[in-house]
N, C-alpha and C positions, 0 to 999 in steps of 0.2 A: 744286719739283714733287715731290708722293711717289707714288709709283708702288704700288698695290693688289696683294695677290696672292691671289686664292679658294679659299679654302680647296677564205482564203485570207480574205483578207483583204476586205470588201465595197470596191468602188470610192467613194471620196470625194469628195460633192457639192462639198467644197470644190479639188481638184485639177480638175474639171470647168472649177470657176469661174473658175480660174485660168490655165486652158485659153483660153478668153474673153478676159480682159485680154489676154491675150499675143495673140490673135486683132487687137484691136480696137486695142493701144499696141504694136506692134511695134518701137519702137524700146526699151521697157526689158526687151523681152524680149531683145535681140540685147546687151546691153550686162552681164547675169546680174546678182544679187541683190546680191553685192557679199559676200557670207558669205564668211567666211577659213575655210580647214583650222583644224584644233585646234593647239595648241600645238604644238612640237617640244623636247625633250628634249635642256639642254644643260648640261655638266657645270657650269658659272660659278656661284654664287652669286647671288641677287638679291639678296642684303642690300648686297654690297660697292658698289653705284652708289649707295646710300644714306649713303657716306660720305665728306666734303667731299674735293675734293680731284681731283686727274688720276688716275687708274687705266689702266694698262695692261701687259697680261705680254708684254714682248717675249722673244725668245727669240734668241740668239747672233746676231750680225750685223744686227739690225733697226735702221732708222733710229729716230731720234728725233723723237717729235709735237713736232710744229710749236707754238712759244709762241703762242699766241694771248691777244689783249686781252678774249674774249668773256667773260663774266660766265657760262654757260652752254654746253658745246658735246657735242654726240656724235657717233660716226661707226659706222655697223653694215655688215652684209652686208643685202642686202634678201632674199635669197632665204631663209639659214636662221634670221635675224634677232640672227644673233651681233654681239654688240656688241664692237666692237675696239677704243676706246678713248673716254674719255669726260672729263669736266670737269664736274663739280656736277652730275649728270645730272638730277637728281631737285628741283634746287631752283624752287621755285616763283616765276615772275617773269611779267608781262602777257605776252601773246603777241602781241598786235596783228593783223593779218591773216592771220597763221597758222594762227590758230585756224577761218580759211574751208576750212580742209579737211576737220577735222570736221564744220562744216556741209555740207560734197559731200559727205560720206560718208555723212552719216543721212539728207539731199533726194534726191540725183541719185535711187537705185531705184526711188523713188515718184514719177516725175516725169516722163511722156516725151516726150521732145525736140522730138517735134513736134506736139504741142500749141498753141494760142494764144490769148493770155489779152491781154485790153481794161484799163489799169493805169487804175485811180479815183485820185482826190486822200490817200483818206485810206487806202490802203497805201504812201504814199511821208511819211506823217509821222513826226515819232519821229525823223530820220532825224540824228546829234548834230553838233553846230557841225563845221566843216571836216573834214569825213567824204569820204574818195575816191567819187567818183563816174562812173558811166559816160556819164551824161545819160537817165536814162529819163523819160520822159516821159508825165501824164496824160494820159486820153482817146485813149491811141495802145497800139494791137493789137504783142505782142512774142510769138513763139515761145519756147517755154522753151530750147532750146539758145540763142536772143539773148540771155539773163538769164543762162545761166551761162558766155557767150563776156565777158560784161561783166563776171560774178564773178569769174573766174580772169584774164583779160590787164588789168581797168581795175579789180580789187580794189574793185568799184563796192560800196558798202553800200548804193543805190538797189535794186540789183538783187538784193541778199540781202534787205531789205524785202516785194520781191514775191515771190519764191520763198517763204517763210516763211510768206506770210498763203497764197499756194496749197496749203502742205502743212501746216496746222490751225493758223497764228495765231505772234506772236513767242514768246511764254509755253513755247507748247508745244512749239515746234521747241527751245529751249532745253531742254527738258525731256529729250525724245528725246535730244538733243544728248550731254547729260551720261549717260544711261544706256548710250547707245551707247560712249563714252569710258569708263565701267566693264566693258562686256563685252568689249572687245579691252584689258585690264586696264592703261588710262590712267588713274590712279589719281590724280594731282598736278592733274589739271582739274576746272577751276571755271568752269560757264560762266553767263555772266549777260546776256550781248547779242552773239545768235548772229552777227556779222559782224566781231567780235573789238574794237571799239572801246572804249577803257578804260572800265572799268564798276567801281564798288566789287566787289570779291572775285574780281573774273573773274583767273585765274592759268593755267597750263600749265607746261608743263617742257622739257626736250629729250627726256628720252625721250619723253614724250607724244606729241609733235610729231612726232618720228621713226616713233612706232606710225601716225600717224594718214597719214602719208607714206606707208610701206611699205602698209599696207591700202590707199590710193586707188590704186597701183602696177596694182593686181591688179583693179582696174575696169577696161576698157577705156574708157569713155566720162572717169573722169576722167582716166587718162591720158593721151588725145587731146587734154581742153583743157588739162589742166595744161603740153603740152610744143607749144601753139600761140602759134604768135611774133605773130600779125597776123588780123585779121578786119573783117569789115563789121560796123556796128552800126547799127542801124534809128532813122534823124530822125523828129526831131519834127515837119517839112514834109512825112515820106513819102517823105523819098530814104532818104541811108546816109552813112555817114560813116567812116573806118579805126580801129582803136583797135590799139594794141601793147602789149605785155604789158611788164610793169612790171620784168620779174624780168631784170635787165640781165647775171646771169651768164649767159642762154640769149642775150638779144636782142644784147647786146655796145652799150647804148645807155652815153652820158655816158662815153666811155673804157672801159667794162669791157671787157677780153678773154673774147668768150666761151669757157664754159667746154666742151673739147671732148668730146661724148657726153653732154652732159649732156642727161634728160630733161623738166628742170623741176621744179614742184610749185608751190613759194608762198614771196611775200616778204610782209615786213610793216614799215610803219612809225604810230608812235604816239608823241605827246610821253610817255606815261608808259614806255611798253616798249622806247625807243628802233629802230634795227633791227633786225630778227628774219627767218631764214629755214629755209625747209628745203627743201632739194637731193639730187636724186637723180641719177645719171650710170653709164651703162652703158661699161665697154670690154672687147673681147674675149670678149663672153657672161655678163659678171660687173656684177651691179649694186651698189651702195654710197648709202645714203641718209644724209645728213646734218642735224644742224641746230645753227644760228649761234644765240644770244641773247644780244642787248646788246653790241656792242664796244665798248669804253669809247678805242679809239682816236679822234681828233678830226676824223671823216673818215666823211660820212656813205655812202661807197662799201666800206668796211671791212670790212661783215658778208659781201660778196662774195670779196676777197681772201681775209680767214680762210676762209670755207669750197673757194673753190680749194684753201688750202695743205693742208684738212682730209682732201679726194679726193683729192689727188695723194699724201701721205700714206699714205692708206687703201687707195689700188690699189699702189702699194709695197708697203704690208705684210702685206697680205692674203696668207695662208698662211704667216706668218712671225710670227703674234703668239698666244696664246691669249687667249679671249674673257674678256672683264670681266663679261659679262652678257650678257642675251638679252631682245630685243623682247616675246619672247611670256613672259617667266616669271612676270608676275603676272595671266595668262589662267588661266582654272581650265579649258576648254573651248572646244569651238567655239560659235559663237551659236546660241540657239536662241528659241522664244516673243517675247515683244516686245521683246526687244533684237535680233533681226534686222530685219534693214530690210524685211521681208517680209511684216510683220505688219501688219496693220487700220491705216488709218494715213487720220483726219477729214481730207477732202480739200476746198479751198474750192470755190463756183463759178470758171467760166472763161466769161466773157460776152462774148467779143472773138469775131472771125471766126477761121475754122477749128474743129477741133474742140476740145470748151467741156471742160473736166476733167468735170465733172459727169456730161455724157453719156458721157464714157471711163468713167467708173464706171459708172453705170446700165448703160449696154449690154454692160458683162463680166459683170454680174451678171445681168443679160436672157440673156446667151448662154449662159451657165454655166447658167441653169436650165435652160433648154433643152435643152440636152447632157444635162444630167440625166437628163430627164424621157424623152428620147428614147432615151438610154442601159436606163432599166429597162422600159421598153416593148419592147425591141427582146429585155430577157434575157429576162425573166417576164413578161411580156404585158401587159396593162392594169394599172394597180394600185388596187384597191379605194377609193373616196372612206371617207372615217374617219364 
């Protein structure tokens, strides 16, 4: 192992309008935009996680990181995003269903929960050979919280299928995908089929993975499903049926011990990516987000132990190490324009019972004007036809 050392302003019809949405979708109003603070400022180098190898400064009495088999591993603070020790951080391998976090991070904002959308034949095609699924089913009415209860515990690529064509189509959620993964400065992703299913060039990293962790943290909505163990999921007859979350460090399914305080996030598996995960675990007021890639051990429960050893580890030496590097060091800013999730974002129809996406648009933007309209009548009185 080698061990690294670092060297008045008029009021805005658009605020109005958005006034509206939040009126009309109050569940993505209660849930906020999902925008990070700006960077924080920390003395580490970004270059040094770009060079092969384990890195980490302990300082007098630190225990020893844990040998792991992984091909890839990080462990940071989630809170100031110091990174305490790492392993190839930076190198580029499939991410497999990992990379579903990204896609939560660039869908959930635009997307709210309780909406209900009627699923057709041909949003559930495309869908690639032995692809996890949650069972969605055509010609059957799903709330969007049932599509991403399916996304995050049954890692369903059924149900990233329809989220994707609800929020402008596969192409472009990819698109989004990847520009959102340059503005919280994830720089190693490569995204090519938003559901993380091996794709020519599709790549990530552990840092990446760890950026894209720590940002969903700081949603409430995706940290609610990210750290839910169990739910109903809506049949095809019109009952419901239970689904459990996949991530057997939370669940403690198949022998794992679960892991204690941990609050989840995302596992993945893929013949080309092998296992892949990234775990976040809170104790004592202190969070710590992790992420496993590839353990080349012969034991497909392995990428769970390694990352136990990587938390218990990391809450050991947490205040007892100096940082290798920082989550945020290749952010130049906070998000702004169309790399926030906030921005104009081609929404499909929603034809099912309940309320259709379509008319959640149309009526924030009916209500918006009207606020408007009623807003400059009320300062300055009538306003002049042109």
């Amino acid at each position: 192992m080698t061990i690294g050392f670092a060297s008045r302003a008029a009021v805005s019809t658009c605020v109005l309008c958005t006034a509206g949405l939040l009126v009309l979708a109050p569940a993505a109003a209660t849930t906020g935009t999902g925008i990070d603070p700006g960077p924080r400022v920390t003395p580490a180098s970004a270059s040094l996680l770009y060079r092969p190898g384990t890195h980490v400064r302990p300082r007098p009495g630190t225990p020893g990181v844990p040998d792991l088999s992984a091909r890839s591993w990080l462990v940071a603070d989630a809170h100031t995003g110091e990174v305490l020790a790492a392993h190839d951080a930076h190198r580029r391998l499939a991410p497999a269903s990992t990379l579903k976090t990204l896609f939560a991070l660039t869908v959930l904002p635009i997307l709210p929960a309780g909406i209900t959308h009627r699923v057709s034949a041909e949003e559930l095609a495309g869908i690639g050979p032995g692809s996890s699924l949650v069972g969605v089913a055509e010609n059957r009415g799903y709330r969007v919280s049932d599509l991403w209860n399916g996304v995050f515990l049954s890692s369903g690529n059924d149900a990233v299928r329809v989220l994707a064509e609800l929020s402008g189509g596969w192409r472009e959620t990819a698109r989004r995908m990847q520009a959102k993964a340059r503005a919280l400065g994830a720089r190693d992703t490569r995204v090519t089929s938003p559901d993380g299913y091996d794709a020519p060039g599709q790549v990530s990293s552990a840092f990446d993975l760890a950026v894209f962790g720590r940002a969903g943290l700081r949603n409430p909505e995706f940290a609610r499903y990210c750290a839910r163990q169990e739910a109903r999921f809506p049949a095809r007859d019109g009952g419901s049926y239970g689904i459990r979350n996949t991530n057997r460090l939370l669940t403690g399914a198949d022998g794992v011990e679960p892991y204690r305080g941990l609050v989840g996030i995302k596992n993945g598996y893929t013949s080309n990516a092998g296992n892949t995960l990234v775990a976040a675990a809170r104790r004592d007021g202190h969070t710590l987000v992790a992420t496993v890639m590839n353990p080349r051990a012969d034991d497909g429960l392995a990428v769970y132990e390694e990352a136990r050893s990587l938390l218990d580890w990391g809450f050991e030496a947490a205040g007892r190490v100096d940082p290798v590097g920082s989550l945020d060091a290749l952010r130049s800013g906070p998000l702004r324009g169309p790399e926030a999730e906030s921005a104009a974002v081609p929404v499909r129809r929603g034809d099912g019972p309940g309320r259709p996406v379509s008319w959640t648009i149309a009526g924030a933007a009916l209500l918006g004007g009207a606020g408007t309209a009623l807003f400059l009548r009320l300062r300055w009185g009538p306003v002049p036809a042109d």
